[in-house]
Each structure stands twice: as structure tokens, then as C-alpha cells.
C-alpha positions as CSV (number, residue, x, y, z in Angstrom):
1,X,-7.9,-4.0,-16.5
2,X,-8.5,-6.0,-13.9
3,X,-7.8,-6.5,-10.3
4,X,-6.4,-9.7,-10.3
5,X,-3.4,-8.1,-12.4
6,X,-2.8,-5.9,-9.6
7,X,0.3,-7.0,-7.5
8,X,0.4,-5.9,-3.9
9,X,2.3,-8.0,-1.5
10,X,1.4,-9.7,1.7
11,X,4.5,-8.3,3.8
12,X,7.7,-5.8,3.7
13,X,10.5,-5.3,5.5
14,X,11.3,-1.7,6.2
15,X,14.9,-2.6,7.6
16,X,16.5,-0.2,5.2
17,X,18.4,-3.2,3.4
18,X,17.3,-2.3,0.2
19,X,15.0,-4.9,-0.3
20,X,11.2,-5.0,0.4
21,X,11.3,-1.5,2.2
22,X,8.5,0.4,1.2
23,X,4.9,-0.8,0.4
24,X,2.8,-0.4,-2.4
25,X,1.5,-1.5,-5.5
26,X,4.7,-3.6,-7.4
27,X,2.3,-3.9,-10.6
28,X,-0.5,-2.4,-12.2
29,X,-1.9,-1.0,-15.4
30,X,-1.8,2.3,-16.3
31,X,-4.0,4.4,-14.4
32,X,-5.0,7.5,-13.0
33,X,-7.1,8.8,-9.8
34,X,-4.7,6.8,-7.3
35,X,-5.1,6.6,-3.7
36,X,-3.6,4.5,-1.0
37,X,-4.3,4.2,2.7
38,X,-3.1,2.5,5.4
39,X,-4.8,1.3,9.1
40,X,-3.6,0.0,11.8
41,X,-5.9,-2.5,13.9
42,X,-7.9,-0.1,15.4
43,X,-8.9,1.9,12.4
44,X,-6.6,5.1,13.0
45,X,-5.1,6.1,9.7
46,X,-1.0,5.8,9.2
47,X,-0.8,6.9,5.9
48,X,-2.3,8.2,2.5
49,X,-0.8,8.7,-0.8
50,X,-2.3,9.7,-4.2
51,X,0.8,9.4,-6.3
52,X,1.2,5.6,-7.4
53,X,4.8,6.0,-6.7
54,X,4.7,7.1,-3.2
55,X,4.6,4.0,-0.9
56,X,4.5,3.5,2.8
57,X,7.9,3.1,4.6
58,X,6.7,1.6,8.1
59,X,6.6,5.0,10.0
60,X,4.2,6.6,11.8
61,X,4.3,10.2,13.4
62,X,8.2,10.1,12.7
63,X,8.7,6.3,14.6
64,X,9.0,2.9,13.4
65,X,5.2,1.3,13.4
66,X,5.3,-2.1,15.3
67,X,5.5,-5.3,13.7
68,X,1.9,-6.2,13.1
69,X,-0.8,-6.2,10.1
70,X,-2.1,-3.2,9.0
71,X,-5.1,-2.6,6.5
72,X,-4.3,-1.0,3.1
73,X,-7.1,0.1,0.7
74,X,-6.4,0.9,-2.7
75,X,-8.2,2.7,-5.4
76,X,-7.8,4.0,-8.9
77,X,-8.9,4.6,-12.1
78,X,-8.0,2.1,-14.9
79,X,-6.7,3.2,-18.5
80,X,-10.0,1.5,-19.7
81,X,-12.2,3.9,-17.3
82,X,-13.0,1.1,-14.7
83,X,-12.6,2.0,-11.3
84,X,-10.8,-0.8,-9.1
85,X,-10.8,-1.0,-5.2
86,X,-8.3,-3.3,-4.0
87,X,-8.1,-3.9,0.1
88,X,-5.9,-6.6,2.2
89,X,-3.9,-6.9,4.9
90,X,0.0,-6.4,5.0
91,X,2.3,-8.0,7.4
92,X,5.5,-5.4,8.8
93,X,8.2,-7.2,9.9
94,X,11.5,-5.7,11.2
């Protein structure tokens, strides 16, 4: 269980095509004690989920967020016990 086996993309689209409209973790091990959060540039949270298969749709306070990069930190417990923190930046584009 390492991090480098988690997949998290760089970007999504949240267009509603169907493709790339939600972000999140694509892979990871099994796990538990999941948490994800995103930021925009100025440190105000957007979102938080602790269900692994909740992800962020590009919405904030019931609008579209703007096309920028947003700060994601993600945590969680590994099947192994290990506790991973995973943090990047994502890029929305519309």
C-alpha cells in the first residue's frame, strides 16, 4: 500500500458529457478512514467527502466553480494499517 499506486488525476471536466465529470480518487487499494477535501486558491473549503465513492462535481454553493486549480487533500487508511496523505492540485475545465 503505497501512494504512488494511488491514481488521482490532474484535471476533469464537469460538462455533464459523461466523461471526466466528477473528481476523485480513479484507483486505490482497499481502505478505510477516507476523507477528501477540496480548496480553492484562497484556502476556503468547496467540498469534503468521507465515502471514497463520493467525488467532487465542480459546484460550489449550488453554481458551477470557475475554471481554475483547486487544492485537493486526501487521506485514508490502507488495508495494511498505513495511513497515506495524498495532496495536489486539479485543474477544472468547462
Amino acid at each position: 500500500c503505497l501512494e504512488d499506486y494511488v491514481f488521482v488525476p490532474t484535471g476533469f471536466s464537469p460538462n455533464y458529457d459523461g466523461v471526466n465529470d466528477c473528481f476523485g480518487i480513479v484507483y486505490a487499494p482497499p481502505m478505510t478512514e477516507f476523507k477528501l477535501v477540496i480548496f480553492n486558491r484562497w484556502g476556503e473549503k468547496l467540498f469534503e467527502a468521507s465515502d471514497i465513492d463520493n467525488c467532487w462535481d465542480g459546484m460550489y454553493k449550488g453554481t458551477d466553480a470557475l475554471v481554475d486549480g483547486y487544492t485537493y487533500v486526501i487521506g485514508f487508511r490502507c488495508y495494511n494499517g498505513k495511513f497515506i496523505q495524498k495532496t495536489g492540485i486539479v485543474t477544472l475545465i468547462r
